[in-house]
N, C-alpha and C positions, 0 to 999 in steps of 0.2 A: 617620802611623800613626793609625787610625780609634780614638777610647778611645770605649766603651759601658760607662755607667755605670746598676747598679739601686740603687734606694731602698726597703728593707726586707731584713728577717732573718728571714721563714717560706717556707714552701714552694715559693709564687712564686719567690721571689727566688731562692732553689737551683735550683731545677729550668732557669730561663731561664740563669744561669751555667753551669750543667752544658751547656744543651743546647749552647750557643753553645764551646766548646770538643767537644765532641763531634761537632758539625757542619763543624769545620775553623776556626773564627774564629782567627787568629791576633794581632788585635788586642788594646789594652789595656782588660782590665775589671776593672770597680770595683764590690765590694757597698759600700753604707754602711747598718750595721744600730744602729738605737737600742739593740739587746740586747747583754747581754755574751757572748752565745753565737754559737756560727756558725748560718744558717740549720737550722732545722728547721720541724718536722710535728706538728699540733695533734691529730689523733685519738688516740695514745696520754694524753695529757694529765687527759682523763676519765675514762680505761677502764684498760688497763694497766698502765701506767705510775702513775698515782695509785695503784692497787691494790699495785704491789710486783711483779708479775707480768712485766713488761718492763722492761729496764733503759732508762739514757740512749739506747743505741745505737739504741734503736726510736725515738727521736725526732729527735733529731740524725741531719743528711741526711747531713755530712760532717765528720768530724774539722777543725781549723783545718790540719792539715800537707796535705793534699788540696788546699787551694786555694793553697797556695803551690806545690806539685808544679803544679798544672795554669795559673801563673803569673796568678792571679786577685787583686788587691787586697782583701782581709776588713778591714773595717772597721768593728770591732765598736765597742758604748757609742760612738756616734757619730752626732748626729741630722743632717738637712737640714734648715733653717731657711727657706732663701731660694732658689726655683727661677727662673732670669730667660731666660724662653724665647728672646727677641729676644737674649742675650748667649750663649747655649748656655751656659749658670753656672750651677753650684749652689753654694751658702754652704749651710757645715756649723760645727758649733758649734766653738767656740773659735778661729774666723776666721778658717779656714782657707777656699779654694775650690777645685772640680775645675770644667774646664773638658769638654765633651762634645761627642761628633757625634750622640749618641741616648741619651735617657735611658731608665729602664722604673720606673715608679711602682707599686712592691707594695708599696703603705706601708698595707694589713693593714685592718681596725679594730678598734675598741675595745668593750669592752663596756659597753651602755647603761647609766647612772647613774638612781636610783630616789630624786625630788622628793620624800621626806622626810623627817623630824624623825630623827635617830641615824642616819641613814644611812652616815656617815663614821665613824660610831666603831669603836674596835679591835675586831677581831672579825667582823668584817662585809666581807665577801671577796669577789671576783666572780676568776672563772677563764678567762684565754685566754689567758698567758702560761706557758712553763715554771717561773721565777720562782712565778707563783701554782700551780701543781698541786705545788710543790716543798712550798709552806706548807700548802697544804692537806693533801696528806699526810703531813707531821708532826702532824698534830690528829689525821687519821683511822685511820693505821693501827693503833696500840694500841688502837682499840676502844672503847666504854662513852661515847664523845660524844653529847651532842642537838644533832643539823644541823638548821637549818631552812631549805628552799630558798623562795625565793621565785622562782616561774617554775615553767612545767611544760613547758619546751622541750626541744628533743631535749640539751641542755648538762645543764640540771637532771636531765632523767630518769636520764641516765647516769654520774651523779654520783650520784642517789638509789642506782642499781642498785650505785656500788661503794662505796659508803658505808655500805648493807646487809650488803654483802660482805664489810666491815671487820668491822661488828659493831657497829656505830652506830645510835641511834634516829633516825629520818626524818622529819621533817615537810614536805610541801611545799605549800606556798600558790599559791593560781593564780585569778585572776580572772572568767577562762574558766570554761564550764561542762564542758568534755572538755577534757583534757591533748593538746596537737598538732593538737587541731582546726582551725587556720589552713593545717596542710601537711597532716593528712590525712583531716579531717573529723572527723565526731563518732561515726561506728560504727568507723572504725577506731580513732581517740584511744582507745575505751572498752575497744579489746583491752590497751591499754597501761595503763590505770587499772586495770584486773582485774588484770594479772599483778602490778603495783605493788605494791597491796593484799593481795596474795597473800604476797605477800615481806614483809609487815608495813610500809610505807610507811604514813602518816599521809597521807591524800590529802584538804584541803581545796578544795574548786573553789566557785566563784562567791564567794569571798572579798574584803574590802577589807582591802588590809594598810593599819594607817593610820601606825604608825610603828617605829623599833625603839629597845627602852630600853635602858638600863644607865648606872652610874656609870663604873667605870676601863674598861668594856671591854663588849660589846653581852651582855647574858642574855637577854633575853628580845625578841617580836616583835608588837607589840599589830593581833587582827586582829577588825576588827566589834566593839570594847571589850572581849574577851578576851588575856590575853596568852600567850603560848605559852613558853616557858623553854625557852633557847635554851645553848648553849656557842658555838656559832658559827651564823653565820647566812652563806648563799652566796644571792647575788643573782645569778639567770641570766633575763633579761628581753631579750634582744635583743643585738645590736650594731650599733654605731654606725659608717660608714664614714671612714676618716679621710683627708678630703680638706683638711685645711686647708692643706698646702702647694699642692695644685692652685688652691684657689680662690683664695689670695693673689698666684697667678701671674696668674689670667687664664682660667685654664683653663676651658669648659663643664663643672658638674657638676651632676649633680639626680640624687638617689638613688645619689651614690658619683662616679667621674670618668665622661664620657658619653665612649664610643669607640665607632668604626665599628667592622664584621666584622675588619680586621685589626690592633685595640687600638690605631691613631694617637686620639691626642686631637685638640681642635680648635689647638694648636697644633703649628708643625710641628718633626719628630723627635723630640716628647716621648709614649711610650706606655704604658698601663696595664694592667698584667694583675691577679689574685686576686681577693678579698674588697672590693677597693675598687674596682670595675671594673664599669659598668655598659655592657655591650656587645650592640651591636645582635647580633642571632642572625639569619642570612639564610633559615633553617629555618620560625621562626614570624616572622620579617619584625616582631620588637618587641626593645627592649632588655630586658637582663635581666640580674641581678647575683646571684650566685650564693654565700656564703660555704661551700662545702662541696669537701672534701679532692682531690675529682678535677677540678673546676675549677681550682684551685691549680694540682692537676700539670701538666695539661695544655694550659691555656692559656697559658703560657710559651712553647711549643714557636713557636704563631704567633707570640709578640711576638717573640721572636730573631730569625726568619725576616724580619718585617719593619721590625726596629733593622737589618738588612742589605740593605734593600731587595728583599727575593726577595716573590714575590708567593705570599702566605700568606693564607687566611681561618680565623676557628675558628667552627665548626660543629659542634661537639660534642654529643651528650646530655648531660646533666646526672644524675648519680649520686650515692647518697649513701649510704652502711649506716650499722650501727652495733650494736651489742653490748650487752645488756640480760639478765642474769641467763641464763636459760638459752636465750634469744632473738637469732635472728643474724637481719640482716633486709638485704637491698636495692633499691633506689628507681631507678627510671630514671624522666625524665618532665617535662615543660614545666608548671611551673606555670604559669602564666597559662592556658595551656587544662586543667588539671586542674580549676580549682577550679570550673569551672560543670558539669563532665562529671558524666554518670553511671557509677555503679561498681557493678563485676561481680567478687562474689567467685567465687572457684574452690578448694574445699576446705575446710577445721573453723576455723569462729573460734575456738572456744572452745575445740579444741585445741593454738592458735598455729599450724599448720602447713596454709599456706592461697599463693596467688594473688591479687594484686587487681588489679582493671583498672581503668584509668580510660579512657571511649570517650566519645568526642566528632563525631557525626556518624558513626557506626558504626567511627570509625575510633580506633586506641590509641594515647594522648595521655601517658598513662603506666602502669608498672607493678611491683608491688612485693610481692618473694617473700620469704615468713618461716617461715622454718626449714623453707624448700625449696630444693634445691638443684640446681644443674649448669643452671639454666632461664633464669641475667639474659641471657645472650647472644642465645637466643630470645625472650626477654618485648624485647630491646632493637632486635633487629630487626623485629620485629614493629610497635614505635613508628615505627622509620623507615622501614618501608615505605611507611606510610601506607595500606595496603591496607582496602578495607572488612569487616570481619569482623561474624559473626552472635553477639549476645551471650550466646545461649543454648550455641551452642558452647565458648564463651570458660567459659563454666562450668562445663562438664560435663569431670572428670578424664577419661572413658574416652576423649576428643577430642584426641589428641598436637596441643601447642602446635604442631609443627614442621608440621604440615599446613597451618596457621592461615595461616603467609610461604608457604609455595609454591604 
């Protein structure tokens, strides 16, 4: 009997369990999650969910009795220590081993840690766990707290937006001179500082945070020799890919674990899908690692396919929304050719409700609609056609997208 074993407890690791029973696998599978929860889904975590607004169920992929109904091993509070490719062996804590024909590595990442002084102290929180939006929302929903984020990434702004929403005072720190300007430049970043600012956000940019103080627990956050009075402070500055069990194996990693089109690593039957999964794309012909919600889902699907040896590639777009006050927004589009492209808006910046394009050699590389709707599908083929498009077209509303692919 073939046992296929995943390592991780987010959305990866659900979705590839799921598909592999859904696709007929009748063999034995094994999650093993560091959480005490079963697999879930990290976008509620800063939006909904932190707000009070959705329950568990919007996070949590699958109750724990699902995966015994669909004869799955849940192996929750349970880390991998020791993965030994040449033994097909995993060592998990307390000395136990599974042995395997194929393992699947969504062991996630972590959120980046910030080099200085009071950084550990109580009070000083970073969010990418259920766990932490559980704490954080005990501070923020009663209201009348002073957050101060450090970061101005899409984690921080969406946390700023439901922290407002609480009823909480906002400070956020950012180094940068535009909030998102590394994913979306600095005229778009500036639409998201306005509405920010708008909502009473505290919006600091070009900032040096230099530490954060306090006695039993962090108050306050000293920036440029000023200190800001803090109740709590959330560090959102990145995250980190957690490859340390890959790279104690053996494994090639550089910017998360390195996998071909079908998520094999460079050892054999061990594959890696999510957040920690830097995968060649056959599309732009470059690796790319992606930590955003529809990569999770969807690249799962290949890595079962090819824990079974069925010949699978993933080729996907790359998509991302996200929900900000009164702003619903989505993103389709290849960073690495976005960021040198030239952009073409289509519609009101300054009333949020607009088009943007990103065109690279006349052709659209990516695009991203806010608080316009029913158009990702056509903004998304339009990316994969690859077709040459005129950019004065690409702006002009009275020009139906849909002509643009035909």
């Amino acid at each position: 009997m073939t046992h296929l074993v995943i390592v991780g407890g987010g959305l990866a690791a659900g979705s590839a369990a799921e598909t592999l029973r859904e696709e007929g696998f009748d063999g034995d599978v094994t999650i093993v999650a560091d959480e005490q929860h079963p697999p879930y889904q990290r976008p509620p975590l800063s939006k909904g969910y932190l707000q009070g607004e959705e329950g568990l169920d919007a996070v949590i992929l699958h109750p724990a009795e699902w995966y015994a109904d669909n004869d799955i091993a849940l192996r929750t509070s349970t880390a991998a220590i020791v993965l030994d490719p040449a033994e097909h062996r995993l060592e998990l804590t307390g000395g136990e081993a599974l042995t395997y024909d194929a393992v699947l590595l969504a062991t996630g990442a972590s959120p980046r840690r910030l080099p200085i002084a009071g950084a550990n102290l109580p009070g000083v929180m970073t969010l990418r766990r259920l766990d932490d939006s559980n704490a954080l929302a005990e501070q923020l929903r009663g209201g009348g707290k002073r957050l101060v984020l450090i970061g101005s990434g899409w984690i921080g702004l969406e946390v700023a937006a439901s922290a407002r929403q609480l009823g909480n005072e906002v400070t956020v720190l950012e180094r940068d001179a535009v909030p998102l300007s590394a994913a979306l430049g600095s005229e778009l970043g500036e639409v998201f500082a306005r509405m920010h600012r708008e909502h009473g956000v505290d919006l600091r940019m070009s900032v040096n945070v230099e530490r954060v103080v306090g006695e039993a627990r962090a108050d306050g956050v000293v920036v440029d020799g000023e200190t800001v009075p803090a109740d709590l402070v959330l560090v959102g500055v990145g995250a980190v890919p957690n490859t340390g069990l890959a790279e104690a194996a053996g494994l090639e990693v550089q910017n998360g674990i390195l996998v071909d089109a079908h998520l094999r690593t460079s050892a054999p039957d061990v594959f890696a899908a999510g957040d920690v999964a830097n995968a060649y794309h056959p599309v732009i012909q470059k690796h790319l690692r992606s930590e955003h919600w529809a990569n999770a889902q969807k690249q799962p699907a290949t890595a079962a396919a090819a824990m079974r040896d069925a010949d699978a590639s993933y080729a996907e777009l790359p998509y991302f929304y996200t929900d900000q006050y009164d702003l619903g927004m989505e993103l389709s589009g290849y960073p690495p050719l976005m960021s040198q492209a030239q952009l073409v808006i289509r519609g009101d910046l300054e009333a949020r409700e607009f088009i943007s394009f990103w065109v690279d050699d006349e052709r659209v590389v990516g695009g991203m609609n806010v608080n316009v709707w029913d158009v990702n599908e056509t903004v998304q083929e339009l990316i994969r056609s690859g077709r040459r498009v005129d950019a004065a077209a690409l702006a002009d509303p009275s020009v139906p997208l849909e002509t643009l692919v035909a």
